[in-house]
N, C-alpha and C positions, 0 to 999 in steps of 0.2 A: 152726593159722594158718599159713598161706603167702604167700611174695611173687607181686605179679604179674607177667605180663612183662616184662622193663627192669628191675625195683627191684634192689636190691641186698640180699644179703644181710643178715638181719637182726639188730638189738642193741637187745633190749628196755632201755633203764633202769628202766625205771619203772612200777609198777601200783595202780590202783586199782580196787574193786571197788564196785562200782555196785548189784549185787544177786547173790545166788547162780549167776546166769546171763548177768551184762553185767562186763566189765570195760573197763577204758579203760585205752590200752598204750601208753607213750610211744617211737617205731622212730627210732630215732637216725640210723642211717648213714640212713636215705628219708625225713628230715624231716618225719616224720608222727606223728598223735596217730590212735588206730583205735579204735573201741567194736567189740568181741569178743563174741560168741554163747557162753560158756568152757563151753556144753555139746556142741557139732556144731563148735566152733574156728572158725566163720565169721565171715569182717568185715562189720559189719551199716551201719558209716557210717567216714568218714574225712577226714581233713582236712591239707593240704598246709600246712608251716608256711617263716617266711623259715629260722628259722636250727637250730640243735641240740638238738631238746628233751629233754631230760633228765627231773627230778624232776614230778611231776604229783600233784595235790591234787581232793577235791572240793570244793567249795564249796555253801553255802545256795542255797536255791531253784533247784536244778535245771541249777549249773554247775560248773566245773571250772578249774582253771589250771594250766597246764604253763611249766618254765621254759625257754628257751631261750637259751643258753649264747652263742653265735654269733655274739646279735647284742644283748646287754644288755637283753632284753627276759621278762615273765612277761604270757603270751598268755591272757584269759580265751576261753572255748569255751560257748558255750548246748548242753544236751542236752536236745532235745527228743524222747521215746521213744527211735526207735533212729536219730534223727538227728544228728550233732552239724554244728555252725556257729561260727565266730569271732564273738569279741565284741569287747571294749576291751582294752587292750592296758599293760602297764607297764613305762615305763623307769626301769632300775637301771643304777646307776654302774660295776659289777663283771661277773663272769663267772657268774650265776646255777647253779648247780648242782641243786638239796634245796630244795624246797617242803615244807610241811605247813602245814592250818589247827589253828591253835590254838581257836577258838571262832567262831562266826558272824561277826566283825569282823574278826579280824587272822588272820595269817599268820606262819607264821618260814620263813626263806629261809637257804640258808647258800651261800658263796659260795668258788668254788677259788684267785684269783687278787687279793686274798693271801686266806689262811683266816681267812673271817670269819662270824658268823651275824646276822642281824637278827631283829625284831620289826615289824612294821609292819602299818598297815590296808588292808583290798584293796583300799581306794582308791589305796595307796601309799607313804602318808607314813612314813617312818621314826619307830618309838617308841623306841626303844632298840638297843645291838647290841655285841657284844663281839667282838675280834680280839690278836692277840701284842701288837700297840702296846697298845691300853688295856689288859690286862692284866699288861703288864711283862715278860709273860716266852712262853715258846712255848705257845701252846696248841693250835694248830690248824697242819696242812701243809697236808692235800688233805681238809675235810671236804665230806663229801658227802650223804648222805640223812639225813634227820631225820622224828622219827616223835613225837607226841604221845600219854601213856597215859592213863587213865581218872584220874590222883591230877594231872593236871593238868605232869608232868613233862615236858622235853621231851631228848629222844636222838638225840647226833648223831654217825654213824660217821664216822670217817676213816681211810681206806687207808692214807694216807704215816704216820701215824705206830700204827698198827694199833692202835686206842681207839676206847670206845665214849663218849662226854662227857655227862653227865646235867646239865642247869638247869634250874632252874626260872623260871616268868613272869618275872623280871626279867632275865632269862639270868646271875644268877648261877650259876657253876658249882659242886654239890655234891659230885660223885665223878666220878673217871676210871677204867674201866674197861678193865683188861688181862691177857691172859691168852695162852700159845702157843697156845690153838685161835681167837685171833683173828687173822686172818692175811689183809690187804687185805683188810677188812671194806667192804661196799657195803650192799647193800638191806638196809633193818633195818624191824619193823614189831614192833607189840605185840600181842600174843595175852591178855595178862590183866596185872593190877597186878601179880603177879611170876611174870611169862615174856613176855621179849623175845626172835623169832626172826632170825639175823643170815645173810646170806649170805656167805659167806666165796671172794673169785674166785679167791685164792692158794693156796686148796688145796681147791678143791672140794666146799667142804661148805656144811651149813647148823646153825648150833650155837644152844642156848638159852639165854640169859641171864638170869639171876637177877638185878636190880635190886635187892631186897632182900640178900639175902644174899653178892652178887659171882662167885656161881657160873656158870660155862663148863661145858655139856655140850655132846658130837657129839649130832645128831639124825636127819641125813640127808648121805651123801655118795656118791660116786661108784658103789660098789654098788647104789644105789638110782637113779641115773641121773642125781645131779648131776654137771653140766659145766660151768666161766664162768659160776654165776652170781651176773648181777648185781641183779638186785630181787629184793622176796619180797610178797606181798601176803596179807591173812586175809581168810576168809569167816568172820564168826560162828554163822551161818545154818546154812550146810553142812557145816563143820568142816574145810575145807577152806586148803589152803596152796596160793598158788600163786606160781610161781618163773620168773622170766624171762630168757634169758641169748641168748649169740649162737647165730645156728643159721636154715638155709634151710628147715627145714619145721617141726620144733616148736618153735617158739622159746616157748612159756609149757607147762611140765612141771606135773602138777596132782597133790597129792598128799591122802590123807584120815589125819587127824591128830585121830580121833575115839576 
């Protein structure tokens, strides 16, 4: 995947994977959300947004929402095959960072400015939402991506305080996980009930986590061609990982983890 003439170099946040052969990319510095070809790396649709997108989700029936940072807003997008289109649009009070859907209704969002995470329905409504005020004490600096597992868990990394935070549906918080191969943790996604894969931007890697047990393994790093990054995404399908970071020609690096 490459820029076009004029863009600017590029910095994936964000990925989801749509099918073994479609991903949806969220290009932060050219304010755009791209649907990706991830076998020929071609941009197949694209779409121009107001502010910073960041974190991006799929959603039921055939859409998707991406957060955008810039401008207090989480933009839904229609994908229609290899088209995509804007939809309706949600204003939040904060600086949106980390989408995921929890279930076909709700959403959790986590937010940099102060660190906070919510629950809410994609209509909007806040159901719940925990931050250092409600809970008396620091829990959150700079959290950023959040990834839901199959036990209904949900995980949210933060770089400022290099933790990976595990709640459950009511976002109470049940472990914090920390370890020195956690280091400005960003993209995190779940590969199975226990292995969670993390991309780590402060040192190049991509480590495994153990949910169950609290275990930190290296799995991929800079000998393997990790550089910056910053998301990570699964294929169940193809067995595939893929990893998104700054960069003017591959900016999504595809690895097979089979």
């Amino acid at each position: 995947m490459v820029t076009s003439r004029g863009e600017k170099r590029i910095a994936i946040k964000d990925i989801a994977v749509l099918s073994p052969s479609r991903l949806l990319v969220s290009d932060w510095t050219n304010d755009k959300l791209r649907l990706v070809d991830s076998v020929n790396g071609g941009v197949l649709s694209l779409v121009s947004l107001l502010g910073w997108p960041y974190g991006v989700c799929l959603l039921g029936g055939g859409g998707a929402a991406v957060v955008l940072k810039k401008i207090k807003k989480i933009q839904c997008v229609r994908i229609n095959g290899d088209k995509l289109s804007l939809d309706r649009s949600i204003d939040v009070k904060e600086d949106p960072v980390g989408i995921s859907a929890f279930d076909s209704s709700n959403i959790v969002v986590s937010y940099e400015n102060p660190g906070r995470v919510e629950m809410m329905t994609i209509g909007g409504r806040v159901i719940d939402a925990v931050d250092n005020q409600k809970a008396g004490k620091q829990l959150f600096q700079y959290p950023h991506f959040i990834v839901t597992s199959n036990k209904d868990d949900i995980f949210v990394s933060d770089w400022g305080t290099n933790t990976i935070t595990q709640m459950v549906v009511s976002l109470q918080i049940t472990r914090v996980f920390t370890s020195p191969l956690l280091t400005s943790p960003c993209g995190i996604v779940s590969v199975s009930t226990d292995q969670l894969l993390v991309a780590n931007t402060g040192t190049n890697r991509i480590v495994a986590l153990n949910p169950t047990n609290g275990t930190v393994t290296p799995l991929l790093g800079q000998a393997d061609g990790i550089q910056q990054p910053l998301a990570v995404a699964w294929c169940p399908a193809s067995k595939k990982l893929y990893v998104g970071r700054h960069g003017r020609h591959t900016a999504v690096s595809v690895f097979c983890l089979k």
